[in-house]
C-alpha positions as CSV (number, residue, x, y, z in Angstrom):
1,X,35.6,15.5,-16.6
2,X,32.4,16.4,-17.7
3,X,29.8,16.7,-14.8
4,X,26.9,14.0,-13.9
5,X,23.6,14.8,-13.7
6,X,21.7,13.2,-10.3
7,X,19.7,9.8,-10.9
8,X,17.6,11.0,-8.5
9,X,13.8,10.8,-9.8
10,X,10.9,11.3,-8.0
11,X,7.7,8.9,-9.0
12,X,3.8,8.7,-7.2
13,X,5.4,8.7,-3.7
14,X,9.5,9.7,-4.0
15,X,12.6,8.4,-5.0
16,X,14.5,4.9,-4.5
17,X,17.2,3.4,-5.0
18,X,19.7,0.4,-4.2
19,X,22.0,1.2,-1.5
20,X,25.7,2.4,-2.6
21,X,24.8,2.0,-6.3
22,X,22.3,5.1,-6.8
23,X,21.5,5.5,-3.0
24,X,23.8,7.0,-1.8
25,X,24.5,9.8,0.9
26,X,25.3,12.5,-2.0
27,X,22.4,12.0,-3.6
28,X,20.6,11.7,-0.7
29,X,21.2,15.2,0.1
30,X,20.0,15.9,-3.6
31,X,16.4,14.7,-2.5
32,X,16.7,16.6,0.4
33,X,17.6,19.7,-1.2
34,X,15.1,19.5,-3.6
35,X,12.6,18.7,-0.8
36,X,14.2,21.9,1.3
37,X,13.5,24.2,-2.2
38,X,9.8,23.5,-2.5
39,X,9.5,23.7,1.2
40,X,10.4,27.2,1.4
41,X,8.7,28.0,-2.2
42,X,5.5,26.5,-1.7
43,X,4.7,25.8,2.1
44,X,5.3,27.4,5.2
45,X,9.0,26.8,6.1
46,X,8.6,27.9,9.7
47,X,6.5,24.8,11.0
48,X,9.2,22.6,10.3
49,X,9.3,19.1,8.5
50,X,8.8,15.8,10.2
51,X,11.3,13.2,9.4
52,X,11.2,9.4,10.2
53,X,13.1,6.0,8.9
54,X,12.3,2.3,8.9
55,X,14.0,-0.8,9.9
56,X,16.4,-0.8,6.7
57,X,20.1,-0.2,6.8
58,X,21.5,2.6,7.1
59,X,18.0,4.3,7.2
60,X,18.6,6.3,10.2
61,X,21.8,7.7,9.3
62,X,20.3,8.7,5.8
63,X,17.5,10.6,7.9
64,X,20.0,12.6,9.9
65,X,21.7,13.5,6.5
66,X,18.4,15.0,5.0
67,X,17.3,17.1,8.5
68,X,21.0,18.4,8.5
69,X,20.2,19.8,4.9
70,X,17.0,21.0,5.7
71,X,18.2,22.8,9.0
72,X,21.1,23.7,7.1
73,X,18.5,26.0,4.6
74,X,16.6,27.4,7.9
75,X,14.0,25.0,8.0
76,X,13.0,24.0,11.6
77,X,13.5,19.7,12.1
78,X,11.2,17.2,14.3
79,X,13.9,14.0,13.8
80,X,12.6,10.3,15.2
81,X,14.5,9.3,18.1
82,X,13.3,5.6,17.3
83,X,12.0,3.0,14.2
84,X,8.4,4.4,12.9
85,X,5.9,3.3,10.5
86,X,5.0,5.7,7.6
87,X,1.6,6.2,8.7
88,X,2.7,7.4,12.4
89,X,4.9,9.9,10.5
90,X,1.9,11.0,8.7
91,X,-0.2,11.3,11.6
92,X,2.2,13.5,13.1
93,X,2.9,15.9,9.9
94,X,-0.7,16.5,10.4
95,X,-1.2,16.7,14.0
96,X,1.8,19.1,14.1
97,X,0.5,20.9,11.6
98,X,4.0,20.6,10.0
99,X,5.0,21.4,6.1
100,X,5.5,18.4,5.4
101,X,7.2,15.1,6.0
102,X,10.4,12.3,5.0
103,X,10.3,9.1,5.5
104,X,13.3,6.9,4.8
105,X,12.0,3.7,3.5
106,X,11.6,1.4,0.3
107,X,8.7,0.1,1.9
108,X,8.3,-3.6,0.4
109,X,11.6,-3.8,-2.1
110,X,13.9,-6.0,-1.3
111,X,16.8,-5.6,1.0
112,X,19.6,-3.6,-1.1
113,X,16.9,-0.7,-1.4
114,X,16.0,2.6,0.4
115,X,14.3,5.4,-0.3
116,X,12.8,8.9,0.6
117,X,8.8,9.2,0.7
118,X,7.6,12.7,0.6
119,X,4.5,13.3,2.6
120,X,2.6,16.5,2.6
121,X,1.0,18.7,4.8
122,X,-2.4,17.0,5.6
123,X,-1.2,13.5,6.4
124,X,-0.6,11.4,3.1
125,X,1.6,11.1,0.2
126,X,2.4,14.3,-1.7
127,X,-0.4,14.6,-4.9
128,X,1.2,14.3,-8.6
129,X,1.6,17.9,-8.6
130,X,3.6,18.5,-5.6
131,X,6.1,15.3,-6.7
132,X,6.3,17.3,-10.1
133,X,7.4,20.5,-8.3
134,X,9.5,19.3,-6.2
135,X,11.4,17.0,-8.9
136,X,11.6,20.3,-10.7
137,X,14.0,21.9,-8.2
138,X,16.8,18.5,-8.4
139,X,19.1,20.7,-10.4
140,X,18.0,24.0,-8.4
141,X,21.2,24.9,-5.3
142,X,19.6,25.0,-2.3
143,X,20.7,28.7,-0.7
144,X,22.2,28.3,3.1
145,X,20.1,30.0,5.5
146,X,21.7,33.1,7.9
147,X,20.9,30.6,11.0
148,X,21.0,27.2,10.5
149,X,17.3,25.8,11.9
150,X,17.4,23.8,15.4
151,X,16.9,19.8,15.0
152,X,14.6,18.7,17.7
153,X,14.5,14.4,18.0
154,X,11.0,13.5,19.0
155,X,9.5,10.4,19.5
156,X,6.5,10.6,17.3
157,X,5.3,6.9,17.7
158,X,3.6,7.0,21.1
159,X,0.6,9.8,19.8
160,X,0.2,7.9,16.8
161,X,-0.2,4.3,18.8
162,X,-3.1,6.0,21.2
163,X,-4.6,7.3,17.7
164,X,-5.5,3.7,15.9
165,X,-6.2,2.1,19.6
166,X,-8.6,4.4,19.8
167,X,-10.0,4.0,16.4
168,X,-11.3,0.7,17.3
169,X,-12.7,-1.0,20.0
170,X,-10.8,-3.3,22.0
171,X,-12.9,-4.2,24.9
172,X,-14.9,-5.9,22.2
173,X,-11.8,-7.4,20.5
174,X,-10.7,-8.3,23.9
175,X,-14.4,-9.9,24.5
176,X,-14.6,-12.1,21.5
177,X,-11.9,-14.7,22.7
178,X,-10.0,-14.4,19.4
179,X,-6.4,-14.4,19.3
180,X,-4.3,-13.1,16.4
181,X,-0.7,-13.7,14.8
182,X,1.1,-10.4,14.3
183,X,3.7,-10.8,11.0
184,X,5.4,-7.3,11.5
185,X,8.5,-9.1,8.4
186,X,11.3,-7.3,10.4
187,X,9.9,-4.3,9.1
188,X,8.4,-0.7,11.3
189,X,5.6,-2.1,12.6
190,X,7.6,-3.9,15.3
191,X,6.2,-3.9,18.6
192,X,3.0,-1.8,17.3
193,X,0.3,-3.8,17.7
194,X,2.4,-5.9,20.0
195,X,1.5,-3.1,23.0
196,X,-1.5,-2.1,21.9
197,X,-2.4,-5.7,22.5
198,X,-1.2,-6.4,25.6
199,X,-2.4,-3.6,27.2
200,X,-5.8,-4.3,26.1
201,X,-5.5,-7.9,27.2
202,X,-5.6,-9.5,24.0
203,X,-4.3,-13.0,23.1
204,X,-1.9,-12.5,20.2
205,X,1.9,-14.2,18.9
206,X,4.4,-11.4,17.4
207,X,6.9,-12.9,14.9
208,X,9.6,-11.8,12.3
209,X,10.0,-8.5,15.0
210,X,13.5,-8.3,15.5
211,X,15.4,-5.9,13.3
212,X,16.9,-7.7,10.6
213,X,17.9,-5.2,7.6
214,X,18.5,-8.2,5.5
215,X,14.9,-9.2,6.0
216,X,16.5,-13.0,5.2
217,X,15.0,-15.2,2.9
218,X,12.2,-12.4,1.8
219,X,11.5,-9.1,0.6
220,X,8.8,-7.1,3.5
221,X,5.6,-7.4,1.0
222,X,2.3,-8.8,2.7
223,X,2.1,-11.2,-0.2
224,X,3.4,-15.2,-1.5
225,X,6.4,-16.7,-1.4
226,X,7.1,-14.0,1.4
227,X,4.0,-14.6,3.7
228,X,4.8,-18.6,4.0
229,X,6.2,-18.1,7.6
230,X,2.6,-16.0,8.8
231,X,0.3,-19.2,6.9
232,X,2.6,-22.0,9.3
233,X,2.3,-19.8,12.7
234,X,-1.6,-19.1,12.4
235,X,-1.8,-23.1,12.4
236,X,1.0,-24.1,14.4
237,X,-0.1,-21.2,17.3
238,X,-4.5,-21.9,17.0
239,X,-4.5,-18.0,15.7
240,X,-8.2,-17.0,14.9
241,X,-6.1,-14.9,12.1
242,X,-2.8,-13.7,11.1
243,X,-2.2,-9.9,10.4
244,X,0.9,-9.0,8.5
245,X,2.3,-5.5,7.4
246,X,5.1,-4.7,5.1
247,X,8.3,-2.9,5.4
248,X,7.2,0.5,6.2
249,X,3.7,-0.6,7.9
250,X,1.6,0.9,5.5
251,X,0.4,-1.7,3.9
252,X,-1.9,-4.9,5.0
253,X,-1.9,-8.7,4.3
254,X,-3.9,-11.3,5.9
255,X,-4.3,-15.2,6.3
256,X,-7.4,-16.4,7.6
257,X,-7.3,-19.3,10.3
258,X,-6.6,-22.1,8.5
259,X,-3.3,-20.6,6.4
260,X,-5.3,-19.6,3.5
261,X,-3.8,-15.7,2.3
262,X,-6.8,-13.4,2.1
263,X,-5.9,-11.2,-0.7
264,X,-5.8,-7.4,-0.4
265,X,-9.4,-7.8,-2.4
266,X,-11.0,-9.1,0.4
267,X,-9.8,-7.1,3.2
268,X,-10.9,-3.9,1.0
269,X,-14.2,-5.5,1.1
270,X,-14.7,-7.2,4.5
271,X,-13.8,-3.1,5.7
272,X,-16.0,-1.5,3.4
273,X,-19.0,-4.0,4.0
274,X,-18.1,-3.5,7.7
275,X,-17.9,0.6,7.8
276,X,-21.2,0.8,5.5
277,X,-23.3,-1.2,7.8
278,X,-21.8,-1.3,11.4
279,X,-20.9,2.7,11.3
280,X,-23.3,4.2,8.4
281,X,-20.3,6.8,8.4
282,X,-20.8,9.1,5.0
283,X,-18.8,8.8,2.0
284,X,-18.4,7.1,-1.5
285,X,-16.2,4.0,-2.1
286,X,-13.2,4.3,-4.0
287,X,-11.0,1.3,-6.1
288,X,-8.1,1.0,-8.5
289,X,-8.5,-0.5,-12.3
290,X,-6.7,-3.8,-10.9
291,X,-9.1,-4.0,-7.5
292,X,-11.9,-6.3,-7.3
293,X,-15.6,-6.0,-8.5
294,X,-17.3,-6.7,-5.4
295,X,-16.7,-3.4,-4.2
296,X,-19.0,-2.5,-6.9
297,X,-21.7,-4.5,-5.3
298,X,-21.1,-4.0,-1.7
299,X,-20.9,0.0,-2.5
300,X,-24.3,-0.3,-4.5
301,X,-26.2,-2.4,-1.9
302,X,-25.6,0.6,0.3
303,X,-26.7,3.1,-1.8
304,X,-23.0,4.4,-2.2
305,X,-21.2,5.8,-5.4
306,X,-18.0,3.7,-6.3
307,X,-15.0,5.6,-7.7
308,X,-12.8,3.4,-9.9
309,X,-9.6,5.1,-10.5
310,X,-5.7,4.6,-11.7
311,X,-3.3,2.0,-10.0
312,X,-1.6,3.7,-7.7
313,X,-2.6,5.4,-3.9
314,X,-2.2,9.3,-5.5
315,X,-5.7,8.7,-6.9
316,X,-7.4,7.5,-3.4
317,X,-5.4,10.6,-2.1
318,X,-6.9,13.3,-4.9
319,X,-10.6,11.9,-4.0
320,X,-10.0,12.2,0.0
321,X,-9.1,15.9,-0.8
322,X,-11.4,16.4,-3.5
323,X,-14.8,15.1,-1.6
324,X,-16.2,12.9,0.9
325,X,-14.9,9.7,0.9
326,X,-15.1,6.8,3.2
327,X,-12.4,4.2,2.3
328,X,-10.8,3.5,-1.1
329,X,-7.7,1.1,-1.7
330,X,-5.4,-0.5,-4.4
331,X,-4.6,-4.1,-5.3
332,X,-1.0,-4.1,-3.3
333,X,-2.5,-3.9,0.2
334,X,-2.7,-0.2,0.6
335,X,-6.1,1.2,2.5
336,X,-7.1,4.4,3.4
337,X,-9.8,5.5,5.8
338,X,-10.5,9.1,5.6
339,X,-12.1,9.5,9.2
340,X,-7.8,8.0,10.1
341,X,-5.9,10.1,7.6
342,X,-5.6,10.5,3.3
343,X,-3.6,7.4,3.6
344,X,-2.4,4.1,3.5
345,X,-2.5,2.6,7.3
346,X,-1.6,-1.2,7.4
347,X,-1.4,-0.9,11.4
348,X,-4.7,0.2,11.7
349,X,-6.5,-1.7,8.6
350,X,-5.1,-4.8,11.0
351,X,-6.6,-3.5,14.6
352,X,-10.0,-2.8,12.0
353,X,-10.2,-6.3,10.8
354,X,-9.6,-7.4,14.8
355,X,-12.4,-5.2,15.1
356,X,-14.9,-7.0,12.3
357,X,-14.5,-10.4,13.5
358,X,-15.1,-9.6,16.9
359,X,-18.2,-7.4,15.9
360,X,-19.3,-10.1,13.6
361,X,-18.3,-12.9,15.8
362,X,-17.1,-14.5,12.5
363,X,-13.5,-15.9,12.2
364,X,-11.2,-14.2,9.3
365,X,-11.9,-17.1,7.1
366,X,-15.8,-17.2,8.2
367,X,-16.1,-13.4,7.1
368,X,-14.6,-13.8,3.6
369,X,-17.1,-16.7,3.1
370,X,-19.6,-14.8,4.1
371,X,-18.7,-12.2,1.5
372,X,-18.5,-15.1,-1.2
373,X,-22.1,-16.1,-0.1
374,X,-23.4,-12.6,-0.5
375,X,-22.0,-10.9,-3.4
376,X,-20.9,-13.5,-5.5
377,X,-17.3,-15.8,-5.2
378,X,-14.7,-14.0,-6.7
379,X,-11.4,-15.0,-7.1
380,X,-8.2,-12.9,-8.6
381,X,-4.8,-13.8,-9.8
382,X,-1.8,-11.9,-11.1
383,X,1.6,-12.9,-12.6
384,X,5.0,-10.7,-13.4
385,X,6.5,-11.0,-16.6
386,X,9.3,-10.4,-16.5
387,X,10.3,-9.5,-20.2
388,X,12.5,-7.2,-22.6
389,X,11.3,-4.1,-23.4
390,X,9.9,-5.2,-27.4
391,X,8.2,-7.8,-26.0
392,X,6.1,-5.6,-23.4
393,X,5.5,-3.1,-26.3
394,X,4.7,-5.6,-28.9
395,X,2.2,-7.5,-26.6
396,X,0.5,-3.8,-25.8
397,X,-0.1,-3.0,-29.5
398,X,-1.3,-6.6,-30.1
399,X,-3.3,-6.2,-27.3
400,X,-4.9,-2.4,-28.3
401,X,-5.5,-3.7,-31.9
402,X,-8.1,-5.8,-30.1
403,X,-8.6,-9.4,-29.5
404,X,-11.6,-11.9,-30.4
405,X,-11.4,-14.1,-27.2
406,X,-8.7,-15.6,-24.4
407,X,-8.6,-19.6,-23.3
408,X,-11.6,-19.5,-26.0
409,X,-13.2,-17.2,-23.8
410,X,-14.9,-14.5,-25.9
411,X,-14.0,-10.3,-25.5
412,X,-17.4,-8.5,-24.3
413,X,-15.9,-5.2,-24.1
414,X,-12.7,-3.3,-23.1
415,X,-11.7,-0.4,-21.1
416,X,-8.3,1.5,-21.0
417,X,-8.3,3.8,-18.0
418,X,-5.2,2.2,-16.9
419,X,-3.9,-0.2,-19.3
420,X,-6.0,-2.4,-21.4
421,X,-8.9,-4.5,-19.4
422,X,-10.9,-7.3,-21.5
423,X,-14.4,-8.3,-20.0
424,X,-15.1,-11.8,-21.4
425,X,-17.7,-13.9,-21.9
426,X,-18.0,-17.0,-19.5
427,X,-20.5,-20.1,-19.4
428,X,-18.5,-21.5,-16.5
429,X,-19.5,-18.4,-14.2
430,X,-23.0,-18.2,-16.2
431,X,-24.2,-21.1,-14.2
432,X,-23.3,-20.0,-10.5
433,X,-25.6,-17.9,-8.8
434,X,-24.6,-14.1,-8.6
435,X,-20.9,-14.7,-10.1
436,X,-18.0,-12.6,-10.8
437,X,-17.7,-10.8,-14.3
438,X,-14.2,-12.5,-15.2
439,X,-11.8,-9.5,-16.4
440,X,-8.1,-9.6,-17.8
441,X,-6.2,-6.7,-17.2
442,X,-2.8,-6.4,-19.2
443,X,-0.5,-3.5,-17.7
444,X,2.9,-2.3,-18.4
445,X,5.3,-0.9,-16.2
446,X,6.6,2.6,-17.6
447,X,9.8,2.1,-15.8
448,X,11.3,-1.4,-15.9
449,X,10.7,-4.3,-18.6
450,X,7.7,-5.9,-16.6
451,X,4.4,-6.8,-18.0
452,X,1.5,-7.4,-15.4
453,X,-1.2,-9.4,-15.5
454,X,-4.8,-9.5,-13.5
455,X,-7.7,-11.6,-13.8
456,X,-10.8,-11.8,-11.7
457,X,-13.3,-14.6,-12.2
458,X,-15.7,-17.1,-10.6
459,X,-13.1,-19.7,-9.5
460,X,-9.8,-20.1,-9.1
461,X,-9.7,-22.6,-11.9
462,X,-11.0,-19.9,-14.3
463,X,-8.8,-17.4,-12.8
464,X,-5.9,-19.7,-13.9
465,X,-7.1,-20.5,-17.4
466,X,-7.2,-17.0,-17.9
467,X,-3.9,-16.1,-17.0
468,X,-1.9,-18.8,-18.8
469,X,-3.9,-17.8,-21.9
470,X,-2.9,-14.5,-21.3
471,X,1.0,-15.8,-20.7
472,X,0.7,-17.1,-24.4
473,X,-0.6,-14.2,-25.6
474,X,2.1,-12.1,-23.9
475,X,5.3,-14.3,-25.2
476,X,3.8,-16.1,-28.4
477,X,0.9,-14.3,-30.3
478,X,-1.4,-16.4,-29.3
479,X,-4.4,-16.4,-26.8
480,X,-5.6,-20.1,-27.2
């Protein structure tokens, strides 16, 4: 029988999989060796590799399987005794100076998935070059050392949890009377927050916290239908705001006090508005190609350079390496904070926005209205299409070949820095004081037959003319 070659692939932050299809223990340890190969190539094997799993079956298991191959090839292991969030395995590849870090998540996918993150040496996900090299050594044997390296289980969640509660001030928190609904969706954030805000006397409701691998009835993404659950507690409890992370805790959603989501947009902006005029700290402003346009104005109010990069956290990453940056974030929820770490923190992007309304003494719905007020309402939307592949590449070409207007809406411009963005011409947001630029953005997945969508405009009604035009388009020619 002829021999098969791994599935294992590793994209922007590792490999994943559906469990006992692809994901399996084998190729597990095909990650792992591949991981264990670059290690000893590229960093330095003797301080060890951190390695920490989520809430998701069979997750621990898998993460005693990869430290046995890695101590198996001589390279020292720090295993979690316990359930921890990316970000506090992050922190501690840092902190330990370590060469690097697993994490056995699939962060938001649904249930049947799992997966191995890669994080590198300073704290954050491993830059497009080290995911290349190590990808490159999947068909490489991994040599067995002499003396098989010791596997020390440490609990690396207890540094990390004095870290963010010291990153923001909880007396004032504490002070402003506000209590908060904690949405952890069965995921590693358990319990996080939980602590931090008892012992800091803070008012707050915990649900979805007990480990459920099936995460029933929704996949662990900070985002509708999944979020339903968080938008009836804030109301039913008198919450002041409802803070929700995802699987793996590294990314944030919110819902203001009345139920309404507050899209990963605003939060990127509330922060940023937030860190440039409450803590003047240094540092441009970073966004994807899908991420809002008041960024734009909030960064050049204070006198800060904006960065618009690629979908995806790598880029945010790159800049935080490259130069000084303050925060820069992505459409799906994940924000980075360099002063934190070179990565996405939903944990402490939660405790920060605890931190802005008591500072502003503005509820979570009071602050994004303020933001309207200042810089303009904008409002986004997105839809999945969910379409064979000759569709996707037929509505790309159509698309590139260039298009006179959408929903009779004319085409200013375009831009394709990360799929193909039309800026269009509208006399609805013309008449509104300071309004959003309204922006389609057209973007095809390179690795399953989906075709996003995004729009930004000045009201949600435009938002959703946009987007049905753009549906049309898509599946019939047309843009009408």
């Amino acid at each position: 029988m002829a021999e098969t070659k791994t599935v294992v692939k590793f994209g922007t932050d590792g490999w994943r999989g559906i469990i006992a299809d692809d994901f399996t223990y084998a190729n597990v340890r095909v990650a792992a060796a591949a991981i264990a190969n670059y290690v000893l190539a590229h960093e330095d094997a003797t301080a060890g590799v951190c390695i920490a799993y989520d809430t998701r079956f069979g997750s621990r298991s898998f993460a005693k399987a990869v430290a046995e191959v890695l101590a198996g090839a001589g390279i020292p292991v720090a295993l979690a005794v316990e359930i921890t969030p990316t970000p506090a395995l992050s922190y501690a590849v840092r902190e330990r100076k370590a060469a690097g870090g697993v994490m056995i998540t699939s962060s938001h996918n649904p249930a049947e998935w799992n997966g191995v993150k890669y994080k590198a040496s300073y704290g954050g996900s491993g830059k497009p070059s080290i995911m290349t090299a190590i990808e490159s050594y999947l068909e490489t044997p991994l040599a067995a050392a002499a003396v098989k390296a010791p596997i020390e289980e440490v609990n690396f969640n207890p540094e990390y949890n004095a870290a963010i509660a010291r990153f923001v001030d909880l007396k004032a928190i504490k002070a402003s009377g506000y209590k908060f609904l904690v949405d952890v969706m069965y995921g590693a954030g358990r319990g996080v927050l939980a602590e931090i805000f008892t012992q800091a006397g803070i008012p707050f409701v915990e649900i979805r916290n007990e480990i459920n691998p099936l995460f029933p009835g929704i996949n662990p993404e900070p985002i509708l239908p999944h979020i339903k659950a968080t938008q009836a507690a804030v109301v039913a409890e008198r919450c002041d705001a409802g803070l929700i992370t995802d699987g793996d805790a590294d990314r944030i959603g919110a819902v203001d006090e009345h139920g309404n989501v507050v899209d990963a947009h605003k939060i990127l902006a509330v922060l940023a508005k937030w860190l440039l005029e409450r803590k003047r700290w240094p540092g441009d402003v970073t966004r994807a190609f899908n991420t809002t346009k008041m960024l734009d104005r909030i960064a050049a109010k204070y006198g800060r350079r904006l960065h618009e990069h690629g979908i995806g956290f790598k880029y945010v990453v790159d800049l935080m390496l490259e130069q000084e940056i303050l925060i820069g974030g992505e459409e799906s929820g994940g924000v980075g904070i360099s002063r934190h770490l070179p990565e996405r923190d939903g944990l402490l992007n939660s405790l920060l926005l605890a931190n802005v309304m008591a500072d502003e003494k503005k509820t979570l719905g009071q602050l994004v209205a303020a933001l309207q007020e200042e810089f303009g309402e904008h409002q986004y939307g997105r839809i999945d299409m969910h379409i064979d592949e000759e569709l996707k590449q037929s509505a790309i070409t159509r698309a590139k070949d260039g298009v006179a207007d959408f929903a009779g809406l004319k085409v200013l411009r375009m831009e394709t820095l990360d799929g193909i963005k039309f800026f269009l011409e509208n006399p609805d947001c013309a008449s509104k004081p300071n309004a959003a630029e309204t922006w389609l953005l057209l973007r095809a997945s390179g690795t399953e037959p989906l075709l996003r969508v995004y729009c930004e405009s000045c009201s949600t009604a435009s938002v959703e003319r946009v987007l049905e035009a753009a549906r049309r388009f898509v599946l019939q020619g047309s843009a009408v």
